[in-house]
SESEMI-398990 format. One line per field, with one value per atom (N, C-alpha, C): atom name; residue in three letters; residue number from 1; x, y, z. Coordinates in nm, 3 decimals. Layout:
// residues N
name: [CA, ...]
resn: [ala, ...]
resi: [NUM, ...]
east: [X, ...]
north: [Y, ...]
up: [Z, ...]
// end
This chain:
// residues 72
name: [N, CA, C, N, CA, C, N, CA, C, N, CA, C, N, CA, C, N, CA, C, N, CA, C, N, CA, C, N, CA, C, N, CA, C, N, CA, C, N, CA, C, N, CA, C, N, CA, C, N, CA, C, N, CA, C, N, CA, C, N, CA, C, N, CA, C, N, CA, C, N, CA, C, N, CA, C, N, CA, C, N, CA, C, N, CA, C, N, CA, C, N, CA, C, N, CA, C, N, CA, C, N, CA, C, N, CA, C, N, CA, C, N, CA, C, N, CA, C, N, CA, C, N, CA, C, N, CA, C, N, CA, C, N, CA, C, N, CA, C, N, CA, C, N, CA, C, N, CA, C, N, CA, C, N, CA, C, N, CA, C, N, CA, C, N, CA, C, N, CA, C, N, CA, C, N, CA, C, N, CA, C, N, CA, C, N, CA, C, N, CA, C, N, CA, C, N, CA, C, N, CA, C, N, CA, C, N, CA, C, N, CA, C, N, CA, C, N, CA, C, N, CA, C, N, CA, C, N, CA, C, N, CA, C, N, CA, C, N, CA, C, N, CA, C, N, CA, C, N, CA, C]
resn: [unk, unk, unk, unk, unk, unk, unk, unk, unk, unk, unk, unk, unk, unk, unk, unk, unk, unk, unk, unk, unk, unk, unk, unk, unk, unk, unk, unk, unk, unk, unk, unk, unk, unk, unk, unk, unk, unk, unk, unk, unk, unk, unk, unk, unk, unk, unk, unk, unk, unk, unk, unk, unk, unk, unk, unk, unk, unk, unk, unk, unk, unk, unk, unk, unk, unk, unk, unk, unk, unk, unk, unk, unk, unk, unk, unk, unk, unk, unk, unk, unk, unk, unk, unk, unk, unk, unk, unk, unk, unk, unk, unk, unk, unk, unk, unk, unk, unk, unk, unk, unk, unk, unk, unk, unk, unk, unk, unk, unk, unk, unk, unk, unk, unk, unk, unk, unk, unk, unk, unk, unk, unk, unk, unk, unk, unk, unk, unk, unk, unk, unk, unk, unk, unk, unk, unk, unk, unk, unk, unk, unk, unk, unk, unk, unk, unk, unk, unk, unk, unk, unk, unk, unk, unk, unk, unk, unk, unk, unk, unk, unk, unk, unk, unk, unk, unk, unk, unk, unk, unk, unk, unk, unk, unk, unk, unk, unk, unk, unk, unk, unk, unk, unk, unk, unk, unk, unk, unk, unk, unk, unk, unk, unk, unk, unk, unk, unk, unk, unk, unk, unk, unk, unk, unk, unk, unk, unk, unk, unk, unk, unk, unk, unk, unk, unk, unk]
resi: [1, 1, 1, 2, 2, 2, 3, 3, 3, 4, 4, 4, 5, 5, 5, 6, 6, 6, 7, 7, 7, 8, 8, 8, 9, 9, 9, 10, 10, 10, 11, 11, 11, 12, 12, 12, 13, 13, 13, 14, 14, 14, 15, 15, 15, 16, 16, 16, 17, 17, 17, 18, 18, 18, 19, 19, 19, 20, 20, 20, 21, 21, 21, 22, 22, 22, 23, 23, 23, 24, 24, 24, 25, 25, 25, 26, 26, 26, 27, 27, 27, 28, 28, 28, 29, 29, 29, 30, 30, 30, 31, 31, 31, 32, 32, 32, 33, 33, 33, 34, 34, 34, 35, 35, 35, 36, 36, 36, 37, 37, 37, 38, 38, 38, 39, 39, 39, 40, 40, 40, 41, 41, 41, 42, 42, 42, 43, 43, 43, 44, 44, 44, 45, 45, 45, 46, 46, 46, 47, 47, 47, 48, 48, 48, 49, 49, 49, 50, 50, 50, 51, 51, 51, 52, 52, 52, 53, 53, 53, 54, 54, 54, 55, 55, 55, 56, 56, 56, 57, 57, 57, 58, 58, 58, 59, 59, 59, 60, 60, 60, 61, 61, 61, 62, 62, 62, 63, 63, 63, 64, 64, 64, 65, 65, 65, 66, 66, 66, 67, 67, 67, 68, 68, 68, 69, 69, 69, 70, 70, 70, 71, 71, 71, 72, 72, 72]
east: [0.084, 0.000, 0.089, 0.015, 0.167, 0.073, 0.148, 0.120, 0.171, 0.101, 0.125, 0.279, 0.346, 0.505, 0.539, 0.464, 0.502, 0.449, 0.460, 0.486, 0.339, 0.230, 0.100, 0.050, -0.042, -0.140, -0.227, -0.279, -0.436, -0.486, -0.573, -0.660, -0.761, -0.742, -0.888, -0.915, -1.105, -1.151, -1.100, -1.098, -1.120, -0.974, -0.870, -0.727, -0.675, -0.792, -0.786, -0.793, -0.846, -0.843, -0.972, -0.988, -1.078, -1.078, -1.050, -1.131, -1.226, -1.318, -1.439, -1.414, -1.540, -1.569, -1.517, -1.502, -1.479, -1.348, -1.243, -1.101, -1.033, -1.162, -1.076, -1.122, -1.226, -1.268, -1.175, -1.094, -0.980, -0.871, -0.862, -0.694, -0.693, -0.827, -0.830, -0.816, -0.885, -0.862, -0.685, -0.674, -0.531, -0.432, -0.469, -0.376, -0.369, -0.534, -0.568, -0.464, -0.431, -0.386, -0.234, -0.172, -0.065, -0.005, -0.090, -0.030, -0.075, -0.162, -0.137, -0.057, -0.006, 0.080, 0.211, 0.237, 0.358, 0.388, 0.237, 0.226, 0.205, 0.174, 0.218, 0.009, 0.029, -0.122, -0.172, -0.306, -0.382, -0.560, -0.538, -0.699, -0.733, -0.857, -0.984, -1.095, -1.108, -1.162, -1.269, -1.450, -1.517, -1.566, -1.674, -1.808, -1.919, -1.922, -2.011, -1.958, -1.794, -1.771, -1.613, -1.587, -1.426, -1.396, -1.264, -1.243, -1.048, -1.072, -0.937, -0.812, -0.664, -0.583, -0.562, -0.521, -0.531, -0.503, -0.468, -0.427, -0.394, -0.446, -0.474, -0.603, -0.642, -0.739, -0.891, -0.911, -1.079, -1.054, -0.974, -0.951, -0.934, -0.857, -0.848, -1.001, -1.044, -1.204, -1.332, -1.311, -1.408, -1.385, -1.290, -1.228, -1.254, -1.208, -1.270, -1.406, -1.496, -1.648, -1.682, -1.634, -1.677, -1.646, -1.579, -1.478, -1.632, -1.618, -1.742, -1.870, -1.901, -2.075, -2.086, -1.985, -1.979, -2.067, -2.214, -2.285, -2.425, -2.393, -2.515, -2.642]
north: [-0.118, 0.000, 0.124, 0.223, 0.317, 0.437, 0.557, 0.619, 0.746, 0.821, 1.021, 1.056, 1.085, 1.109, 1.283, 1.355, 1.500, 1.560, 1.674, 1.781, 1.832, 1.806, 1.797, 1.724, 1.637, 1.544, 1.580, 1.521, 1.548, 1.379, 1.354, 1.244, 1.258, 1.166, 1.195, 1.070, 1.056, 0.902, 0.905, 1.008, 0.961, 0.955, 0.949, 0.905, 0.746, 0.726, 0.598, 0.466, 0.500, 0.393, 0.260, 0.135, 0.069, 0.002, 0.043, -0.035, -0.036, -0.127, -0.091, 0.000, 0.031, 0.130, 0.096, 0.035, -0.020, 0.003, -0.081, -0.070, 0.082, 0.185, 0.295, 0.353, 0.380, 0.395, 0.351, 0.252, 0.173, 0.264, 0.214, 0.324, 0.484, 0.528, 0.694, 0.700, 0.641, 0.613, 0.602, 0.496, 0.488, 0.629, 0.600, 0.766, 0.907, 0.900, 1.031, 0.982, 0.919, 0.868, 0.854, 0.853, 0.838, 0.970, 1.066, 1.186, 1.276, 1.228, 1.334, 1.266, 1.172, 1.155, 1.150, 1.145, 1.234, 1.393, 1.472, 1.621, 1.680, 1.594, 1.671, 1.673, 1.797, 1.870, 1.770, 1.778, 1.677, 1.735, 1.704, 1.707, 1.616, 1.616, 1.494, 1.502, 1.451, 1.427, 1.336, 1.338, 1.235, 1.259, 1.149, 1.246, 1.343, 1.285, 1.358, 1.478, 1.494, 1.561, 1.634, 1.727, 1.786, 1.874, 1.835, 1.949, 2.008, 2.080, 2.183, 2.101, 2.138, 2.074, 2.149, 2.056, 2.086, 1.975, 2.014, 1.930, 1.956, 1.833, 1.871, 1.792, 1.799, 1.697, 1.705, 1.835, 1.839, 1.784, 1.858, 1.802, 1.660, 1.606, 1.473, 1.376, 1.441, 1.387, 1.393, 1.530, 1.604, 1.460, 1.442, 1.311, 1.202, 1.159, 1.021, 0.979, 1.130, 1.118, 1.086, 1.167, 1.181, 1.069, 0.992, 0.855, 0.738, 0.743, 0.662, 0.649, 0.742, 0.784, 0.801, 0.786, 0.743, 0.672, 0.657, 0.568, 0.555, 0.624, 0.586, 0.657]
up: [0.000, 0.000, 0.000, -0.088, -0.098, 0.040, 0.102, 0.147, 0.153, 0.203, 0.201, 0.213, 0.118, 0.143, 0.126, 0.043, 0.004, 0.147, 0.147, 0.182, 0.236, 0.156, 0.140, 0.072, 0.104, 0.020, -0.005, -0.135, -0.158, -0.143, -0.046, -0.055, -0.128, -0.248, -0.375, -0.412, -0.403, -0.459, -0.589, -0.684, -0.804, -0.882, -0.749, -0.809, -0.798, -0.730, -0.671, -0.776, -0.932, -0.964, -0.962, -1.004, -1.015, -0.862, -0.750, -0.660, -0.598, -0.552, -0.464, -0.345, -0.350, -0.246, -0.126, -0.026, 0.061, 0.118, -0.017, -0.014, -0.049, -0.094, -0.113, 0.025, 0.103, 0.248, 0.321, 0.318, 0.402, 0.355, 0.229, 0.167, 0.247, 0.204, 0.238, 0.452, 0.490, 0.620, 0.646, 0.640, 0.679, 0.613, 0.497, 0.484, 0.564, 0.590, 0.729, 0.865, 0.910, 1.032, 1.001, 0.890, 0.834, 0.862, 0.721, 0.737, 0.847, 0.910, 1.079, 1.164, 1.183, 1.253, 1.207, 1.077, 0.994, 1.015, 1.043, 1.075, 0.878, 0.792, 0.670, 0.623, 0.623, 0.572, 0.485, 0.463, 0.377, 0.334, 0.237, 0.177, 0.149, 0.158, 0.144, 0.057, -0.083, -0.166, -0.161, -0.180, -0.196, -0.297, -0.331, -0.424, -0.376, -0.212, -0.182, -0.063, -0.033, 0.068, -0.036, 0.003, 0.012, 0.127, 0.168, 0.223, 0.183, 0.250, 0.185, 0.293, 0.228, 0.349, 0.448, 0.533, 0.705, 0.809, 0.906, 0.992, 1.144, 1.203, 1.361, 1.400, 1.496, 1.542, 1.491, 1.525, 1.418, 1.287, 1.195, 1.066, 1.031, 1.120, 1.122, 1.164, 1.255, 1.305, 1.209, 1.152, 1.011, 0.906, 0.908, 0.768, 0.793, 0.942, 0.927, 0.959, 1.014, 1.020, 0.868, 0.784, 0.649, 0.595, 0.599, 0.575, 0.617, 0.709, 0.831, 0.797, 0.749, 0.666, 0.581, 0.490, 0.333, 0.270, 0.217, 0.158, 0.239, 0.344, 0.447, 0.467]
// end
C-alpha cells in the first residue's frame, strides 16, 4: 500500500483507480492517520464531501467522520 510522502497530500476518490468502495474507504482512512501523525497537511476528496488541506485533530475527526458515513 503506498502512502502520504510530500509535503502535502491530496486524498482523492477519483485518483484511486478501479477499486471498490470499501477498499478505497480503508486506503483513504489509513492515509488520514498516516499523514497526521507524519504532521504533513492533507486534503480529502469524496463524491459527496471535500475538504481543503489541514491538519490537527478536528480536521483529522471532520475526515474520518466523512470517511465513516460514506454511503449511508
Amino acid at each position: 500500500m503506498e502512502t502520504p510522502r510530500e509535503e502535502a497530500c491530496e486524498l482523492n476518490w477519483y485518483l484511486m483507480g478501479g477499486r471498490d468502495t470499501e477498499e478505497k474507504l480503508s486506503i483513504l482512512t489509513a492515509w488520514v492517520l498516516i499523514a497526521e501523525r507524519r504532521q504533513i497537511p492533507y486534503s480529502l476528496e469524496l463524491p459527496t464531501d471535500a475538504l481543503p488541506a489541514g491538519l490537527g485533530d478536528d480536521h483529522r475527526d471532520t475526515c474520518l467522520k466523512i470517511l465513516a458515513l460514506y454511503g449511508k
